[in-house]
C-alpha positions in Angstrom: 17.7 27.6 1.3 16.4 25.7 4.4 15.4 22.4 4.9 13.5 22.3 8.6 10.9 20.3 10.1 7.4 21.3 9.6 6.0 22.3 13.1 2.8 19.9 13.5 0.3 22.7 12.9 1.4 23.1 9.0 0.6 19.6 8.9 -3.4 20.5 7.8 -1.9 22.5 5.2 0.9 20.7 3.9 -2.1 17.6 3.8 -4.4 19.9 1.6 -1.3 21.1 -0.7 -0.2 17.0 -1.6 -4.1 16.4 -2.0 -3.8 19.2 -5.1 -0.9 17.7 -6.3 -1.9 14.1 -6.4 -2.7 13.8 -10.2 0.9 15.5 -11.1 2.9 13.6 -8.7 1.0 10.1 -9.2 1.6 10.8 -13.2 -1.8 10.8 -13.5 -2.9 8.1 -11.6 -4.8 9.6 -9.2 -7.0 12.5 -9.2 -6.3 15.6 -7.0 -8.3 14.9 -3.8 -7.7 16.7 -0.5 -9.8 14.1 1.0 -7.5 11.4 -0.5 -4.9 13.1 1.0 -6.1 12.9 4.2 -6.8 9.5 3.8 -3.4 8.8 2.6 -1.4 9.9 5.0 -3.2 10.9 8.1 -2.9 7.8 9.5 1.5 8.0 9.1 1.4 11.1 10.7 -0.9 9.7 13.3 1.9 7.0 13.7 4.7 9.5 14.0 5.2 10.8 10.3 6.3 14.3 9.7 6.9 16.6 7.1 10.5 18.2 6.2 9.8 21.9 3.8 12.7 23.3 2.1 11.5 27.4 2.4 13.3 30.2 1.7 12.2 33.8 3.3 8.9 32.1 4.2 8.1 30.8 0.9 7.7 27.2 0.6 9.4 25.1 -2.4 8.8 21.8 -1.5 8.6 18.9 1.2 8.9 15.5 1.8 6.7 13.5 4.4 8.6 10.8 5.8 7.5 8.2 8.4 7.8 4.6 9.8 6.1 1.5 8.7 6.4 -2.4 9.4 7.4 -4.4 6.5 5.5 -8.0 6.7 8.1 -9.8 4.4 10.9 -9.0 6.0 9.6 -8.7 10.2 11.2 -5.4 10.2 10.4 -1.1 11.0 11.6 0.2 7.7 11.3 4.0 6.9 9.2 5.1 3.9 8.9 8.1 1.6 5.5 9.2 1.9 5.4 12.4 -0.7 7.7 14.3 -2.1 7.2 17.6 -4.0 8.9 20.6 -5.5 6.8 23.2 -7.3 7.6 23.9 -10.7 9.8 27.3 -10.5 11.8 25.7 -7.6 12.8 22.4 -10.0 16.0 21.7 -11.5 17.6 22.9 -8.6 18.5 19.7 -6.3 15.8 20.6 -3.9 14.3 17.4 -4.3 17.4 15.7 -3.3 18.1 17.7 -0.7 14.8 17.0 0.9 15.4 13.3 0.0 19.2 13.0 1.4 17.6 15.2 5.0 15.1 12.4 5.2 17.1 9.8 4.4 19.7 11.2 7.3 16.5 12.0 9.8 15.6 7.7 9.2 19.5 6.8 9.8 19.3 8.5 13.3 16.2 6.9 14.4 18.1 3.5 13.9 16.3 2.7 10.8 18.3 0.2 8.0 16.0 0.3 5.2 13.8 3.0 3.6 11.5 2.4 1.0 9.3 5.1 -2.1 6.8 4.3 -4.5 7.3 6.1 -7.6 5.1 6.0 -10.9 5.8 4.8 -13.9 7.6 7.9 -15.8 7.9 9.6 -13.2 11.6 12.1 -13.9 12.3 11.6 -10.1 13.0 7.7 -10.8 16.8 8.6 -12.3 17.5 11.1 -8.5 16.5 8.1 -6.6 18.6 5.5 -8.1 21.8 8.0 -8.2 20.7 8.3 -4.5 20.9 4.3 -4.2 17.7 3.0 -4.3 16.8 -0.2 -6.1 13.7 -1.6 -7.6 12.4 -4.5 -5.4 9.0 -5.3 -6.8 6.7 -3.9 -9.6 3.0 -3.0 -9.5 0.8 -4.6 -12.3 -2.6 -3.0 -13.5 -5.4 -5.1 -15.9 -8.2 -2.6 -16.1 -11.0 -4.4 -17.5 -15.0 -3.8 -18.3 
């Protein structure tokens, strides 16, 4: 198992891969949308985002795209969690935390103090990212009405 940094021209793919995930990882949420996807997160990995893929004799199992953003309530560059995924045979098997813990370590190095995820409500990852430290600072509300 291998954890490396995507080289920039996997970036299209790894884009068009998180737009067919988007309903699964967003718990329903969202739809699957590759042009979502672009919208999304083209505009991190315009601002220095990458991708990190766990891969094992060429065959992808995951990735993470982690980036910078600038947090307006506290006047600071914080590092985010932009998508995380591990395909269904591949689960179970830490590679989501292993993805997690290499992006967390690639944020430490670049000097950042605070790194921030969204995750959905019900979403299995939730309990990984607490043992992993993180804390819930605010909650998003929803009234959907006709």
């Amino acid at each position: 198992m291998a954890i490396r940094r995507a080289h920039y021209a996997e970036n299209d793919y790894l884009i068009k891969l998180t737009g067919k995930v988007l309903k699964e990882s967003s718990m329903g949420y969202g739809e699957n949308s590759v042009q979502n996807a672009y919208q999304l997160f083209m505009p991190f990995i315009q601002n220095g985002a990458y991708f990190l893929v766990d891969e094992e004799y060429r065959r992808l199992k995951g990735w993470i795209l982690l980036g910078k953003d600038w947090n307006m309530l506290t006047n600071q560059t914080i590092g985010v969690l932009l998508s995380v995924y591990v395909f269904p045979a591949y689960r179970k098997a830490g590679i989501g935390e292993k993805l997690t813990v290499a992006a967390i370590e690639e944020l430490k190095a670049q000097g950042i103090k605070t790194i921030q995820l969204n995750i959905f409500q019900g979403n299995p990852s939730r309990i990984m990212c607490e043992k992993l430290g993180f804390k819930e600072v605010s909650t998003t509300m929803e009234l959907y009405v006709q």
